[in-house]
N, C-alpha and C positions, 0 to 999 in steps of 0.2 A: 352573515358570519364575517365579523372583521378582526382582525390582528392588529393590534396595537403597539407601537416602537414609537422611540425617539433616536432623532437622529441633531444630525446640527450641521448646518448649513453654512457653514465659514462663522458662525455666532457664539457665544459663549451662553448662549440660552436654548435649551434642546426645545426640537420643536416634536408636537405628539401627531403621529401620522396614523392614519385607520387604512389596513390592506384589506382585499378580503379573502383571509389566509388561514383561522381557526374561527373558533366557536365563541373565544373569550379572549378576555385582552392580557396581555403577560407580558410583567415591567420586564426589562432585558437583565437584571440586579438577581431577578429571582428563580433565571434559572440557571439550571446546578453544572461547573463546569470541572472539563476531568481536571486534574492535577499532572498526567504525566504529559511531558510536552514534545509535540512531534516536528523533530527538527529539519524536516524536507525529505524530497522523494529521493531513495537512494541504490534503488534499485528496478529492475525491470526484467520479467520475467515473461517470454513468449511461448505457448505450445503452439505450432503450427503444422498443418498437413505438406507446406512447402518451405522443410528448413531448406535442402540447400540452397534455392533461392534467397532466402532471408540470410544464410550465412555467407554467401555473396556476396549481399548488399552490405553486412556489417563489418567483413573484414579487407573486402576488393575495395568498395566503392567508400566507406564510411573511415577506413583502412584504420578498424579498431582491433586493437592486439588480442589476439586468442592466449587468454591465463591459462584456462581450463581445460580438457577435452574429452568424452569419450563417444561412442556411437551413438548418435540420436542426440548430443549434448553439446554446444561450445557457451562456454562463458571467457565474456569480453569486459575489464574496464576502459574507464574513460580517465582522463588525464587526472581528472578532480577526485580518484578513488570509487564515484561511481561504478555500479555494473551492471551487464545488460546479460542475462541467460536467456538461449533460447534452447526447443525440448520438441524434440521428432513426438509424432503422433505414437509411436512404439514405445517410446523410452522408460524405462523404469530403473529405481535406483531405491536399495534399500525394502523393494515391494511398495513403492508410493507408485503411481502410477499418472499421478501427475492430472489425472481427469479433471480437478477440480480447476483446473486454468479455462475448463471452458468458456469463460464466459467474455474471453479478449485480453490482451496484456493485462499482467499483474502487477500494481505498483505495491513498493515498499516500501513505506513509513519507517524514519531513522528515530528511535528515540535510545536514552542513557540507559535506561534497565527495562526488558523485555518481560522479566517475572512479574514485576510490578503494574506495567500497561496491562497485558495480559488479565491478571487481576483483575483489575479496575474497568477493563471492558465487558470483561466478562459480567462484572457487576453490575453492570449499563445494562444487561442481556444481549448483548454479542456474544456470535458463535463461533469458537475458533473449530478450525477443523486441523484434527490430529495435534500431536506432543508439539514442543520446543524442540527444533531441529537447531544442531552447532555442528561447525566447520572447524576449521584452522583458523579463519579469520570474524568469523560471524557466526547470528545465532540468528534465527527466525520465527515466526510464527503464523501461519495463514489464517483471515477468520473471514466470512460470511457478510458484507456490508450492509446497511439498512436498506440498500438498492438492490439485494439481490448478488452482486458483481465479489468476485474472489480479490484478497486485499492482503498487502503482509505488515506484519512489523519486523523490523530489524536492528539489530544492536550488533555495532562493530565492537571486536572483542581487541583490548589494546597488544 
């Protein structure tokens, strides 16, 4: 079983390399790529059994400014508009319950229109789990990775 790419090695002439990675060989031209574009990680979302440790670390020692607050909840940005939420093992808001962070911090994908990604992933067969969540500031969407691993997208709302 080998996988077939070209790449190029400081040359203006691609050279054909054999991995052994599939079953058949697949020009890099032909396969299908999304349209929406994901602008960097923009967020960061923790459920942990030991917030106030973790809120220690992010507001003492990291001495990142508390936006947000409530029991079980603080969310922090960072200078660049980044944010970092973290989520007691208790917390709930809205009736989400937040379970589905199990699987280790949740990054969040910045793209322009979240209706649109959403769509087009969905159509990939990604699984988002539950609606479009908005804020004051944002909108969100959490889906199911090809790895198994809990994932967001997000669109700053201006």
């Amino acid at each position: 079983m080998f996988f077939c790419c070209e790449m190029s090695l400081g040359s203006k002439v691609p050279l054909s390399v054999s991995l052994p990675l599939a079953s058949q060989c697949i020009h890099r031209d032909t396969l299908r790529r999304m349209k929406t574009k994901f602008k960097g990680i923009a967020w960061l979302g923790i459920r942990t059994d030991k917030f106030d440790e973790l809120l220690d670390f992010y507001k003492n020692k990291m001495e990142l400014p508390v936006i947000h607050e409530e029991p079980g909840f603080r969310a922090f940005d960072l200078p660049n508009g980044d944010r970092v939420e973290i989520f007691s093992e208790e917390y709930t808001s809205d009736g989400n319950d937040y379970r589905h962070f199990s699987t280790g911090p949740v990054a969040g994908f910045l793209v322009d229109n979240i209706e649109e990604a959403k769509k087009e992933m969905e159509s990939e067969g990604i699984e988002f789990i539950g609606p479009v969540g908005e804020g004051s500031t944002s909108k969100w969407a959490h889906f199911r990775g090809v790895d198994g691993n809990t994932y967001e997208l997000m669109q700053r709302l201006a």
